[in-house]
N, C-alpha and C positions, 0 to 999 in steps of 0.2 A: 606722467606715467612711471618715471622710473622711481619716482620719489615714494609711488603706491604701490610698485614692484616689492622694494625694499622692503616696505613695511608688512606685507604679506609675507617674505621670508624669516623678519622677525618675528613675525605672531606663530607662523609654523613651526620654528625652531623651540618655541616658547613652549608649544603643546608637545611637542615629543622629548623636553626635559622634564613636563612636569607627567607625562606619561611614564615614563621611563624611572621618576622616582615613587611611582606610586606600585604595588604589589600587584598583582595580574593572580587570578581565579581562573583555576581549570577544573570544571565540576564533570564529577563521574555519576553521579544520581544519589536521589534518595537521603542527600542534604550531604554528601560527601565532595571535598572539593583536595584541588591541590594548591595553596596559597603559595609565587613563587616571588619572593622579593629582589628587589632590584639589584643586590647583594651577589643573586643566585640561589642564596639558600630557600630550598623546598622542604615548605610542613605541609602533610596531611590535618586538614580539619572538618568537622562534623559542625554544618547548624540544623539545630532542631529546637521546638518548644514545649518550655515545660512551665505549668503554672500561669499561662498565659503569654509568657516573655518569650522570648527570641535569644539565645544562647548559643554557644560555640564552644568547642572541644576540641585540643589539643589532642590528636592520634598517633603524632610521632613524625620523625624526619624523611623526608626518601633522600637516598634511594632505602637507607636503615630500615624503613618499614616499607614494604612492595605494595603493589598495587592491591594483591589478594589479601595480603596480613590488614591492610587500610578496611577493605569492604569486607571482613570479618568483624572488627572493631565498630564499623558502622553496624552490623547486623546485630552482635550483641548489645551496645546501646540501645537499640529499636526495643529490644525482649524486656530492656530497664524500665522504657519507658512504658510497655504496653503491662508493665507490674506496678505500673506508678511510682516510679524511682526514678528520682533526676540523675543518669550520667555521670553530671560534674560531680555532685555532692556524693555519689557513690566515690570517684575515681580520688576523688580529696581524701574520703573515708579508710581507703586503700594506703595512698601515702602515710597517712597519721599511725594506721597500724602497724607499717614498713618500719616506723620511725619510733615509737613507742613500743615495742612490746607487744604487739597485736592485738587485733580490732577489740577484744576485749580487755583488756588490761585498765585498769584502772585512770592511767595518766589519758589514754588514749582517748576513752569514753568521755572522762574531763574536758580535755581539749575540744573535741568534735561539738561538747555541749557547751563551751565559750563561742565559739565558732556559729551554733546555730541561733545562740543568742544577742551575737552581736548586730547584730541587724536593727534592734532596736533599744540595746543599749548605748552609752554615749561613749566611745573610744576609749577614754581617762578611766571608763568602770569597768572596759575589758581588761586593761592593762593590769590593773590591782587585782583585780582577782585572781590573774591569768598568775601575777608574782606570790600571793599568798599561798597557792596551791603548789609552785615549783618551789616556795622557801622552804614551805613546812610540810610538803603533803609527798608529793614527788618521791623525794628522796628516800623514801621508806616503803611505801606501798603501792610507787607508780607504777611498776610493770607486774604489780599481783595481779590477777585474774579476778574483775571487777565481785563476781560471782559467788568469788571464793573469801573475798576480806571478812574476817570476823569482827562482831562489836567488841571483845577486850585487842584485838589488834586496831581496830580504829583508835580507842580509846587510851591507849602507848602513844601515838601519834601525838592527840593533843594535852596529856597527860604534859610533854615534855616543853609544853607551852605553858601552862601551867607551873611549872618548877620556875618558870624564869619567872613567876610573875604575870606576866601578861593577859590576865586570866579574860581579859573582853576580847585579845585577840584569839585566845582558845575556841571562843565561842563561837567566834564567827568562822574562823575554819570549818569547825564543826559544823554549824549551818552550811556552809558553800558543799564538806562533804555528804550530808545529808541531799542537797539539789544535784549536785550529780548522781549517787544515788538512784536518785526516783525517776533519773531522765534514763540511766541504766535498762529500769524497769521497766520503763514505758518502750524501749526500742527491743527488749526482750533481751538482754546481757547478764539479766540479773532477775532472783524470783522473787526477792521483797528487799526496802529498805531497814538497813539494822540499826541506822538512827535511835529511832524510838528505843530501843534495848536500854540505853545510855541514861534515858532521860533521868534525869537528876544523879547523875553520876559524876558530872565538871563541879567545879567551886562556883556560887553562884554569883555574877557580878555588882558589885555596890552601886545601885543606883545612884546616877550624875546628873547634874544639870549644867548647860552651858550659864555661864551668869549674866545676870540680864537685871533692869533698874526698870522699877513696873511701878515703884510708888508715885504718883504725879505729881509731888513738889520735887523730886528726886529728877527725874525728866525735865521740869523746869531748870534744875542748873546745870545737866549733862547741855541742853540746848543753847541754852546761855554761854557755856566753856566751848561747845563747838563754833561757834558764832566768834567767841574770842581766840579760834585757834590760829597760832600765825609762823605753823610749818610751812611747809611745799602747799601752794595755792590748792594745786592740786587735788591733792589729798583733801583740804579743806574743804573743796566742793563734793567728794566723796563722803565725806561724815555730813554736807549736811544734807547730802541728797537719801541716805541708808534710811534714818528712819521715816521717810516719806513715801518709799514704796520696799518698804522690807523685805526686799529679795536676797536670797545666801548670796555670801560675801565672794563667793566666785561669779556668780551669773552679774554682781555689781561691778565689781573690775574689768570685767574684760567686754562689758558692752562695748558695742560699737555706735557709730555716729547714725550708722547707715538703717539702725534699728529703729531711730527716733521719728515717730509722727509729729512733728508740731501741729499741723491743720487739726491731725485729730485729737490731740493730744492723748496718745499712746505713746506706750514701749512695746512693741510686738520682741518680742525673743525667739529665734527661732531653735526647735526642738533639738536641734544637735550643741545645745548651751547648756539645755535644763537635762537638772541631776537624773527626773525619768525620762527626758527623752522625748517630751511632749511641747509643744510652740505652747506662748503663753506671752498673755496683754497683761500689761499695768496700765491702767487708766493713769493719767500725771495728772495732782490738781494743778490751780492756777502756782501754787510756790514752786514746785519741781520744775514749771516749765519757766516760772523766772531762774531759779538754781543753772538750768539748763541753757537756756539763751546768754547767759554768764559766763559758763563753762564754752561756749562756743567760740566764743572769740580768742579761747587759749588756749584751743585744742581743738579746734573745730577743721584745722586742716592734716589731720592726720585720719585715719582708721578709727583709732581706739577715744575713747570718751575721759578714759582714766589711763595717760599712759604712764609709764617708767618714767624717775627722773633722771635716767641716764640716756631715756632710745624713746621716740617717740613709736616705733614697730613693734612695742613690746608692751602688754597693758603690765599699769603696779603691781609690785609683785605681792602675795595674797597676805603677806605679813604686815603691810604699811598701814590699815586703817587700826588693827590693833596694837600697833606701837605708836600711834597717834592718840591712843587711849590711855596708854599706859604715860607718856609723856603729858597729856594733862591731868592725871596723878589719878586715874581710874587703875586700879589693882585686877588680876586677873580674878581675882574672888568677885568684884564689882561689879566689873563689865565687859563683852568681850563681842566680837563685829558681828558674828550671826544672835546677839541679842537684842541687837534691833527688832527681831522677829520674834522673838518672846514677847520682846514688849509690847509689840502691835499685838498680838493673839491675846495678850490676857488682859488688857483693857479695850481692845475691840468685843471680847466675850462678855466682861463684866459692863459692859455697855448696852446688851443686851442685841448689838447686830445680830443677826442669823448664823448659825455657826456656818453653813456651807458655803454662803457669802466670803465670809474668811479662811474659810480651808480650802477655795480655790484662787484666793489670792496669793494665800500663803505658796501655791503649788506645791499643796501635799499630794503623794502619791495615793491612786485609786487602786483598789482593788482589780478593776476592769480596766486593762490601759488602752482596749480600745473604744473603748465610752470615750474616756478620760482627751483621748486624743481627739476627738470630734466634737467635745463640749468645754474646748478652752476657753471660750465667747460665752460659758454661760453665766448668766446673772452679770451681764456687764454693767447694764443700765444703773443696778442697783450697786455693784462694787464702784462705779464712778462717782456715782453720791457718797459712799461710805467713803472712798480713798480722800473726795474734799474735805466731808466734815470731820474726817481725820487729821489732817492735815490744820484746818484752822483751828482743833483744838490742841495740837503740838503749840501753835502758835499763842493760845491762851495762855499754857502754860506756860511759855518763854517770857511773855510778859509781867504774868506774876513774879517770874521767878526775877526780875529786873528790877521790879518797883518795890522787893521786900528788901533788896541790895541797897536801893537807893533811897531806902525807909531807914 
């Protein structure tokens, strides 16, 4: 008895420490509450839904904000939502104009529209764009009056991009300020975009291509050089995996272990890896998944598939597959790591595949990204045939390219 005594005071004692660290809810009505932490400190918060979700809002501290100031706040919210205005993204909308220059000001409208975009872009393309627009755009015409910017003051802005050179990054500014712009227009800050004014008014950019080896005797001894490359293993297994499922040389490095199907023999990616933002299958022929049951045993107890050769928690860093190129004496004129994907595109095309076949392996972007998103899976059937006889005819060529060596 006394043994079951004891053990009932510790399990009670147990419930009122974990009581006691947990927050306490004192609700006033109508999704208003008082949240008091174990701290002491009390916030006012609001749950209501908007869009189908279940959401919460930050009303202020008491005693700072009273009981009556609290169910004011809550009533105005209610007037938000019965206008179809989310609350939050109002009260967000409010700081950013506190913080820029007001709700119209250009930097602001900007911000609010990386913000509303980032939801379905990938983090890495918030960040750059968020930096292109504070290097170059900001500093000049952030706190103008979205309404008010003119197309020869736009065109000073990238004008002085332009001077240095830089003329593909002029363009793109000017694209990014052209989308803010229309998103201006569309929430009523602004009565037309002056983009167009401009048009053919920047220096026009020298079309580039990334380089890439598409001849297929040329491919027979890039295969053959990778086959003899005798850097960091590593890295070796990365050149010879790229052009078998030619994915951009970031979505190749930083795979993980945990993405790989063998039963099925898949790579599922998932959408927060890819450049738009979409999940996406690579079929692996039977090579890839020999490449890969190879790579397992030297890497297969970490995370990453390709990692650093200083940290196994860090995948290689994105420069290693093209200085492994350049060290087997391919020149940046040559060849360079997302021309793997050149070269599956233009003799998979000149091969007569179907192009859609290839343009969803490739993971080009669609027009519709929410198509796009719900039809990652399609034409599997048919990219799983193309990705083998792909695959065994890399392996034709590598043969040729051996036996004309050893001729």
């Amino acid at each position: 008895m006394e043994t079951m005594s004891t053990f009932l005071s510790i399990f009670i004692q147990s419930i009122k420490v974990r009581f006691n660290r947990m927050n306490q809810k004192m609700f006033d009505g109508g999704g208003l509450y008082l949240e008091v932490a174990p701290s002491g400190g009390k916030l006012w918060r609001l749950k209501y839904r908007f869009g189908g979700k279940e959401k919460l809002l930050a009303l202020g501290p008491y005693p700072l904000v009273g009981l009556k100031e609290a169910r004011e706040k809550r009533d105005a919210a209610k007037k938000l939502l019965l206008d179809h205005q989310d609350p939050g993204e109002v009260k967000r909308a409010q700081k950013l104009a506190a913080v820029y220059g007001g709700e119209e000001s250009f930097e602001c409208v900007a911000r609010e529209w990386i913000e509303h975009n980032s939801r379905t872009w990938v983090d890495s393309h918030s960040s750059r764009i968020a930096r292109r627009l504070e290097q170059y755009v900001f500093p000049w015409i952030g706190k103008r009056k979205v309404s008010q910017i003119t197309a020869p003051e736009l065109l000073s802005v990238v004008r002085q991009l332009e001077k240095r050179g830089t003329i593909e990054t002029a363009h793109r500014v000017f694209a990014l300020c052209g989308q803010v712009l229309r998103y201006a227009v569309a929430t009523g800050r602004a009565e037309r975009d002056i983009t167009p004014d401009l048009r053919g008014a920047l220096t026009p950019v020298k079309e580039t291509h990334l380089a890439s080896i598409t001849e297929p005797r040329e491919i027979g001894k890039l295969l053959m050089a990778i086959d003899a490359y005798d850097g960091f293993q590593v890295t070796r297994y990365a050149l010879l995996l790229a052009p078998l499922v030619f994915l951009r040389p970031g979505e190749l490095r930083k795979g993980e272990w945990k993405e790989i199907d063998f039963d099925e023999a898949e790579w599922r990616i998932p959408a927060h890896r890819m450049k738009m933002n979409i999940k996406h299958i690579v079929p692996l022929p039977r090579q890839a998944l020999e490449i890969l049951t190879e790579l397992r045993r030297l890497t297969g107890t970490g995370a990453y598939m390709f990692p650093g050769a200083r940290s196994n928690s860090r995948p290689m860093s994105d420069a290693t597959v093209l200085n492994a190129l350049r060290r087997m004496g391919y020149s940046k004129d040559e060849m360079t790591a997302h021309g793997f994907r050149s070269m599956a595109s233009t003799i998979l095309n000149e091969k007569g595949y179907n192009g859609d076949w290839v343009e969803r392996q490739l993971a080009h972007a669609e027009r519709n990204n929410v198509r796009a998103a719900y039809n990652y899976a399609e034409y599997l059937p048919e990219r799983r045939k193309m990705m083998q006889e792909w695959a065994d005819y890399l392996d034709s060529l590598k043969r040729q390219a051996v036996l004309k060596r050893v001729v």
